[in-house]
Rosetta silent file (secondary structure, phi, psi, omega in degrees, C-alpha in Angstrom):
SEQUENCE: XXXXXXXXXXXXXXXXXXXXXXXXXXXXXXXXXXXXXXXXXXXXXXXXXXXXXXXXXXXXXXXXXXXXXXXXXXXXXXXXXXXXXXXXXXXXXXXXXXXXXXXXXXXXXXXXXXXXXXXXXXXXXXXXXXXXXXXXXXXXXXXXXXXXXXXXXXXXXXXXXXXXXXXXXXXXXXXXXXXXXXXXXXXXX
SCORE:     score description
SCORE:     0.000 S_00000001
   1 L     0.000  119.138  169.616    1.365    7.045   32.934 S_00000001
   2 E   -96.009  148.094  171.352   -1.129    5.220   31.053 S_00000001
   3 E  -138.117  117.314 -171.974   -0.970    3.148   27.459 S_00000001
   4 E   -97.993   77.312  158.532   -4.121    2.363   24.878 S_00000001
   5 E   -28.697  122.712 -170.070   -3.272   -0.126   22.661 S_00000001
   6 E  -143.500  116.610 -169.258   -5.533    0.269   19.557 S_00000001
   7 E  -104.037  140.318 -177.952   -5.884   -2.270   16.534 S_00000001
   8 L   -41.325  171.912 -167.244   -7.276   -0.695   13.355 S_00000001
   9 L  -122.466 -175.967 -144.675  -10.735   -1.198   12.863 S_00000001
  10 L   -67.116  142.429  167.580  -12.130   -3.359    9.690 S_00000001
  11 L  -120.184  165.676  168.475  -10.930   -3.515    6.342 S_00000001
  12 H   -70.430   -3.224  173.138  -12.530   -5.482    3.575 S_00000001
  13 H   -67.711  -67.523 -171.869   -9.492   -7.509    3.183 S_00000001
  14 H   -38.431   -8.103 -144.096  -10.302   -8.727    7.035 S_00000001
  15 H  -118.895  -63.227  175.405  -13.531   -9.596    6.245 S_00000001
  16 H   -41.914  -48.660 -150.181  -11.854  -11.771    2.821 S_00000001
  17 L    77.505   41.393 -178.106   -9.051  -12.932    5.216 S_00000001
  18 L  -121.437  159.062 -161.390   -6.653  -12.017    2.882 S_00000001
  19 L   -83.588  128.992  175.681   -3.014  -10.733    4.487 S_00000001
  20 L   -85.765  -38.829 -173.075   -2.828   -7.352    4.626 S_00000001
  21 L    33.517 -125.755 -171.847    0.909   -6.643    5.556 S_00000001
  22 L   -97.926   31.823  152.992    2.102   -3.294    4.039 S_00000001
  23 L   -54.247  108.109  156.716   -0.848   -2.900    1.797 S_00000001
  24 L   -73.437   84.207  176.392   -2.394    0.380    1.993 S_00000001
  25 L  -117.311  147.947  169.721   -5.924   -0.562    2.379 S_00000001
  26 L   -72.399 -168.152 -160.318   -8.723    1.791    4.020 S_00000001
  27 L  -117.116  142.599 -151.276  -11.058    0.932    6.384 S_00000001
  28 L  -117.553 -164.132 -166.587  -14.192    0.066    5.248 S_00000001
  29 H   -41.237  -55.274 -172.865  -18.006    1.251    7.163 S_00000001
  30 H   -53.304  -43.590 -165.028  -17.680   -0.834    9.546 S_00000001
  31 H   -70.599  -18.655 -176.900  -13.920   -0.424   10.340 S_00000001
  32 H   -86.608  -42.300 -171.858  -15.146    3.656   10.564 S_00000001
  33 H   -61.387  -45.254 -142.172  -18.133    3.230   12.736 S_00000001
  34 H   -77.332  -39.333  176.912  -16.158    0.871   15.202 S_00000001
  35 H   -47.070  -45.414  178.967  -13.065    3.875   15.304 S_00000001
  36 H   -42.524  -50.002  168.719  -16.108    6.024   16.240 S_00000001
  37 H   -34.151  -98.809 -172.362  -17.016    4.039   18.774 S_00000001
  38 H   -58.926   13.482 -153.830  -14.471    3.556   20.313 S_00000001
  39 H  -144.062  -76.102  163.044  -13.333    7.289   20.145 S_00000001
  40 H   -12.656  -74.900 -173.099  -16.516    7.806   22.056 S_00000001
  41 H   -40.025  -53.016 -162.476  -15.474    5.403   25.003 S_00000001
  42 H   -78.559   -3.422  171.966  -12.209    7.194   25.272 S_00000001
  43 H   -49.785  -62.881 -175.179  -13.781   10.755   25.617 S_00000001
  44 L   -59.050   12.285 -162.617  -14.131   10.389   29.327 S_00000001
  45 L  -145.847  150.143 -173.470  -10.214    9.433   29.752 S_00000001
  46 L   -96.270  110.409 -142.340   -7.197   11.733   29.420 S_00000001
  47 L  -137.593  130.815  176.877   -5.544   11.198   26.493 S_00000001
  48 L   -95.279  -26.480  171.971   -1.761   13.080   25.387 S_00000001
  49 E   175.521  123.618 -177.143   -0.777   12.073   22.237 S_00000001
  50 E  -104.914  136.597  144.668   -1.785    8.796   19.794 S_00000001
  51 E   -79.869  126.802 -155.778    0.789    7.217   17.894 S_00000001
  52 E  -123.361  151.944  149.070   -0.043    5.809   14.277 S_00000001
  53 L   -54.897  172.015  160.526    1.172    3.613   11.781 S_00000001
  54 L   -88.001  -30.120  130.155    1.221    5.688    8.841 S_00000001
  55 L    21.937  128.243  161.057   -0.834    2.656    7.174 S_00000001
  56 H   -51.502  -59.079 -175.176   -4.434    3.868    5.725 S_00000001
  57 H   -93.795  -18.681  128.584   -6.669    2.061    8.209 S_00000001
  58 H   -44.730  -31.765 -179.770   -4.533    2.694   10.868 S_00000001
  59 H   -92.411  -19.825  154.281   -4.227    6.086   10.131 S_00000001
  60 H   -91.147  -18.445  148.378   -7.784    6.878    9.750 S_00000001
  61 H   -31.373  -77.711 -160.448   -8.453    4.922   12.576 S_00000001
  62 H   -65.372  -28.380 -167.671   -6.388    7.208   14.505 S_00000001
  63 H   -82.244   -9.021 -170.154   -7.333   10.418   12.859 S_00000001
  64 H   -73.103  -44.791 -162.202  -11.482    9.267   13.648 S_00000001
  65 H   -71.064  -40.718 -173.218   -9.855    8.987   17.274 S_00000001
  66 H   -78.500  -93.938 -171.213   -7.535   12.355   17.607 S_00000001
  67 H     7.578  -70.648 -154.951  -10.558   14.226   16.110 S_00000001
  68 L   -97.085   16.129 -174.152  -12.809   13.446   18.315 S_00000001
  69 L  -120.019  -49.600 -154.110  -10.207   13.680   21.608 S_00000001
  70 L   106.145    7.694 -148.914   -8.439   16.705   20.366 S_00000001
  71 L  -118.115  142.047 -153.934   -5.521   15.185   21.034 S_00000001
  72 L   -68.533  133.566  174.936   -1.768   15.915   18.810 S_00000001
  73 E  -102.848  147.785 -134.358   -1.544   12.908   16.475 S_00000001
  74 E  -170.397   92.922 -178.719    1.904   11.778   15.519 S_00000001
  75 E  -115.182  157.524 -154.525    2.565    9.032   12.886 S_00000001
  76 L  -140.838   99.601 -169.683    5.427    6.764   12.587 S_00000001
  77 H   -27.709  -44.895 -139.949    6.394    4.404    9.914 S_00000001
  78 H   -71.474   -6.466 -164.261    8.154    2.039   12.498 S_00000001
  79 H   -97.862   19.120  153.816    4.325    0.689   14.080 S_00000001
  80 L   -43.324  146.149  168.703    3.608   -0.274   10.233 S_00000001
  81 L   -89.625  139.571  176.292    2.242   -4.615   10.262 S_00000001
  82 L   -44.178  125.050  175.286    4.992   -6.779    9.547 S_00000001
  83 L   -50.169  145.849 -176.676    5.689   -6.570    5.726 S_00000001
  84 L  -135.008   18.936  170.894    3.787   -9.773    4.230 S_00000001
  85 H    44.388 -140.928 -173.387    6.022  -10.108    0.675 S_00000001
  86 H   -78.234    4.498  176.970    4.458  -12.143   -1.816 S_00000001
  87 H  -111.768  -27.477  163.875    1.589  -13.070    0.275 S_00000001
  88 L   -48.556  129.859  176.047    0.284   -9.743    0.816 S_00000001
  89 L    99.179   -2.414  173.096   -3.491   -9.528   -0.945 S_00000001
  90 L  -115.035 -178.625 -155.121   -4.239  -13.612   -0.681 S_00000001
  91 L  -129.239  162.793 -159.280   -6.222  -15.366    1.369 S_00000001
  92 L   -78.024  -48.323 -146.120   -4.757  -19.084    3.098 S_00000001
  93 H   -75.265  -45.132 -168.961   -6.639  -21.248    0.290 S_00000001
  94 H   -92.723   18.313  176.605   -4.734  -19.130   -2.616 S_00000001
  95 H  -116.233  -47.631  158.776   -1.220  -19.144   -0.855 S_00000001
  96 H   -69.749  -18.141  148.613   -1.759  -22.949   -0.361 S_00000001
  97 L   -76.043  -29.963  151.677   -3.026  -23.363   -3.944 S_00000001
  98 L   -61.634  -62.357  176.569   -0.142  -21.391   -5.192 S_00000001
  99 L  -102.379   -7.751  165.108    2.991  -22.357   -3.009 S_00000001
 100 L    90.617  154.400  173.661    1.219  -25.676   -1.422 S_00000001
 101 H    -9.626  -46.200 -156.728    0.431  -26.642    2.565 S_00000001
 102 H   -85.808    6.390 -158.523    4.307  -25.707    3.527 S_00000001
 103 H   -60.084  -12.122  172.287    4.175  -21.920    2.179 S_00000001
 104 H   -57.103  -34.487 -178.487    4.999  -20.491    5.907 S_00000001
 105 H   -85.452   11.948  148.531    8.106  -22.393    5.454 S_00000001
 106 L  -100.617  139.387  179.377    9.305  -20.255    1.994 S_00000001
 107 L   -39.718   25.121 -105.561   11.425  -17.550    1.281 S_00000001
 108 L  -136.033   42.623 -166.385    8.019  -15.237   -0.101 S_00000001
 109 L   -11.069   78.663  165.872   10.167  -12.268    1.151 S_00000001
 110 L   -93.740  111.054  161.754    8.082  -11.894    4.374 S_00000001
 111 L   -13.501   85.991 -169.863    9.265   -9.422    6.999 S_00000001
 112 L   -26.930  138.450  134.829   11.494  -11.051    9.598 S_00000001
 113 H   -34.873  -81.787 -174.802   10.291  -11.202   13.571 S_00000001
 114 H   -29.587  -52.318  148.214   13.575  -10.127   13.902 S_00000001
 115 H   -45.917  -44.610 -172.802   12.803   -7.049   12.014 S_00000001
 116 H   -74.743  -45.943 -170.194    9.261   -6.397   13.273 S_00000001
 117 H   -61.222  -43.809 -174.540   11.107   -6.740   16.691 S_00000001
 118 H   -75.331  -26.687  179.268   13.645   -4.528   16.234 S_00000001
 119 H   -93.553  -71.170 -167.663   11.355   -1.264   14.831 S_00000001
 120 H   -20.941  -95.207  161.541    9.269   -2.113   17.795 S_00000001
 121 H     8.729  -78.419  177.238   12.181   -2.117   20.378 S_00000001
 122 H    -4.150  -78.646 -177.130   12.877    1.372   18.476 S_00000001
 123 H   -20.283  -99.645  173.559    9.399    2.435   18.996 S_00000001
 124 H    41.453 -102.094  160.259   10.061    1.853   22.312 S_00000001
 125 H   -41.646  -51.610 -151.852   13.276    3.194   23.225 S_00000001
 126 H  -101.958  -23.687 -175.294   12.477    6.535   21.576 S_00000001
 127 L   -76.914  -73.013 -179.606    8.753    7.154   22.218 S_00000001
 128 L   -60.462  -61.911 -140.405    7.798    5.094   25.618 S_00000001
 129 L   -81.427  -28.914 -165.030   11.008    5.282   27.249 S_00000001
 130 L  -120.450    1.211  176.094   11.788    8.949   26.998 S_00000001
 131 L  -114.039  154.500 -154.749    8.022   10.166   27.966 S_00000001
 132 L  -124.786  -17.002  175.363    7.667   10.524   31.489 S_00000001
 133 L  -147.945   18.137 -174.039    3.915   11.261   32.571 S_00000001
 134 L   -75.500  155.863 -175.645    2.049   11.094   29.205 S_00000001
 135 L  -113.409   79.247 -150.909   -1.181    9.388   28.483 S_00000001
 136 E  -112.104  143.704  154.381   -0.462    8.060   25.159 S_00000001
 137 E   -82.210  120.953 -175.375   -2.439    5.987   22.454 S_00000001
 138 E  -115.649  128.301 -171.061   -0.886    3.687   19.940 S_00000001
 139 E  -138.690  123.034  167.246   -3.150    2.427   16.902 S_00000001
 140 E  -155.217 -118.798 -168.985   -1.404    0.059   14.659 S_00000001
 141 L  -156.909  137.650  176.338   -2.014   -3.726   13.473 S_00000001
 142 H    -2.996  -74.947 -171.611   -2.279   -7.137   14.790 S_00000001
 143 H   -30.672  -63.774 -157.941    1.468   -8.533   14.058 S_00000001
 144 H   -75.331  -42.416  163.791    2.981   -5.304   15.553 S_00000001
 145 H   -21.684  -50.286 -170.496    0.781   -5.028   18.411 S_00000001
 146 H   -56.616  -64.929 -174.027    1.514   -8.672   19.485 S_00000001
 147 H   -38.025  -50.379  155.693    4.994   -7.800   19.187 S_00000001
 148 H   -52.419  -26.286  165.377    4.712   -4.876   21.463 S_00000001
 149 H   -94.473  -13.499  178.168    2.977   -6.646   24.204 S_00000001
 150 H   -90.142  -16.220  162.246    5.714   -9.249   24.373 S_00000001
 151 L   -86.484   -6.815  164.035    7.793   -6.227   25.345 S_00000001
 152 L   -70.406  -39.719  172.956    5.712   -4.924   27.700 S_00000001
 153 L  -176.964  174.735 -154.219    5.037   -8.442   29.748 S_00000001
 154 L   -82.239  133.385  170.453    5.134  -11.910   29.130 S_00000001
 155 H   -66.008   -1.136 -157.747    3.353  -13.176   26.572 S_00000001
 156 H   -89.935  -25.039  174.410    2.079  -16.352   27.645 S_00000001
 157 H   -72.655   17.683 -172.204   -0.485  -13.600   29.112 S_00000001
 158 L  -142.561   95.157  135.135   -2.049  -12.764   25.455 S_00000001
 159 L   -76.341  -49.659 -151.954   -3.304  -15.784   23.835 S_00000001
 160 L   -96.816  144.775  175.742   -6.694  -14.458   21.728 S_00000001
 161 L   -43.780  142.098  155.786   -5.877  -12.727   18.340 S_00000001
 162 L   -82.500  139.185  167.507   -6.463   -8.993   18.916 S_00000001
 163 L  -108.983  169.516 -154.910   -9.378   -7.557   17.456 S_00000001
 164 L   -80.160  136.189 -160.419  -10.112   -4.908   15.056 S_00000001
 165 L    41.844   91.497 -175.109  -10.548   -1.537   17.351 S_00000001
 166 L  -126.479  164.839 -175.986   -9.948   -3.658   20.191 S_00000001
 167 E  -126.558  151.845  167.617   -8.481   -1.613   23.138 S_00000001
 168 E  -111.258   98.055  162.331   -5.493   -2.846   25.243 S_00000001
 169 E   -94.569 -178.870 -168.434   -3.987   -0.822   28.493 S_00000001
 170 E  -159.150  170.389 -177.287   -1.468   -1.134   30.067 S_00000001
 171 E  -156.721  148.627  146.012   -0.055    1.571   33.487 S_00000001
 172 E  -110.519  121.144 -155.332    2.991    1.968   34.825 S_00000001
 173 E  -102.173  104.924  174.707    3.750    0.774   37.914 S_00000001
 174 L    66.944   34.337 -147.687    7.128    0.910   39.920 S_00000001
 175 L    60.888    2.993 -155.574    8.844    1.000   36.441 S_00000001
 176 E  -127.090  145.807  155.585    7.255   -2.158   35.076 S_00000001
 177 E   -61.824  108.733 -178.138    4.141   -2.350   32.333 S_00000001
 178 L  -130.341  111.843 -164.413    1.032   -3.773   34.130 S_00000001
 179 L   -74.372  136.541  177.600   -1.852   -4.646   31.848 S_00000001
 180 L  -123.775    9.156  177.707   -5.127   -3.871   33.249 S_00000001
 181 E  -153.875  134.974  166.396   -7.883   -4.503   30.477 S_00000001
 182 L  -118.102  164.843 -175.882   -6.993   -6.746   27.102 S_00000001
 183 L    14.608   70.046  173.244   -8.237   -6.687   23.794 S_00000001
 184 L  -103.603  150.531 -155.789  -11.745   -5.120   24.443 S_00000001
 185 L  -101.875  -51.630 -179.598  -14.473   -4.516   22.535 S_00000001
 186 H   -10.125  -26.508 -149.886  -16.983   -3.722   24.539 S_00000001
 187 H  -106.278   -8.144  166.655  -17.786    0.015   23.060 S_00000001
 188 H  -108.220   36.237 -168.901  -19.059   -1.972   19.638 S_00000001
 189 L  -126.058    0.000    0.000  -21.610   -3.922   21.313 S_00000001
């Protein structure tokens, strides 16, 4: 059993740097070519079923990717990025011009870790857990991704930010998640 991590490919917010959270924004040329891409690479590999955020640029992400595979596509609210409150749509300069230097440390009803952790965990449980020889693809967003690799293996192994249509695998081995390529790029070079 194999697992493709997949982070959405570019939006013009990403470009801005402004927080996307549960903003339904598309993907913009770039963020299409690079699914394309990267939908390419994965031709040669045996692929069972991608899981999506339901998200826009996840979800066309995924649908660029299914397309061109062939493969049943399947989308699922809980791989949505961590709700971003009152900060979704700004950029760092206009959340510290607005709430000042400390605003990570206010109430700006932002989605909990605890939350994000818990629809992961879900995820999990009911997707990963219960499929037994599938080659499955997951395309979601930065936050939730992270989050998802700290349940998969220790995290101290993922320091760099993932990037958009970056690919992550992972195999399973003896019961245990064993990553064998992170955040790559490679197919948009």
């Amino acid at each position: 059993m194999k697992l493709g991590l997949i982070r959405h490919g570019s939006t013009a917010w990403n470009k801005e740097g402004r927080a996307q959270g549960s903003s339904d924004i598309p993907l913009d040329e770039e963020g299409m070519s690079g699914a394309r891409l990267l939908a390419e690479r994965l031709l040669n590999e045996e692929w069972d079923v991608i899981y999506s955020s339901d998200l826009m640029r996840a979800k066309q992400t995924a649908e660029i990717i299914a397309d061109r595979l062939q493969v049943q596509l399947i989308f699922d609210a809980k791989l949505r990025e961590t709700g971003g409150g009152m900060i979704e749509g700004t950029t760092e300069l206009e959340r510290i011009t607005k709430w000042g230097k400390n605003w990570r440390e206010m109430d700006l009803g932002i989605e909990t870790f605890e939350s994000v952790k818990e629809r992961t965990q879900a995820f999990k449980r009911e997707r990963l857990d219960r499929a037994e020889s599938n080659n499955i693809l997951i395309v979601s967003h930065g936050a939730l991704l992270n989050t998802l690799l700290a349940e998969l293996s220790p995290p101290s192994l993922f320091q760099q930010p993932l990037k958009n249509t970056s690919l992550t695998m992972f195999f399973l081995d003896d019961s245990s998640w064993k990553c064998s390529l992170y955040n790559c790029t490679k197919h948009l070079t």
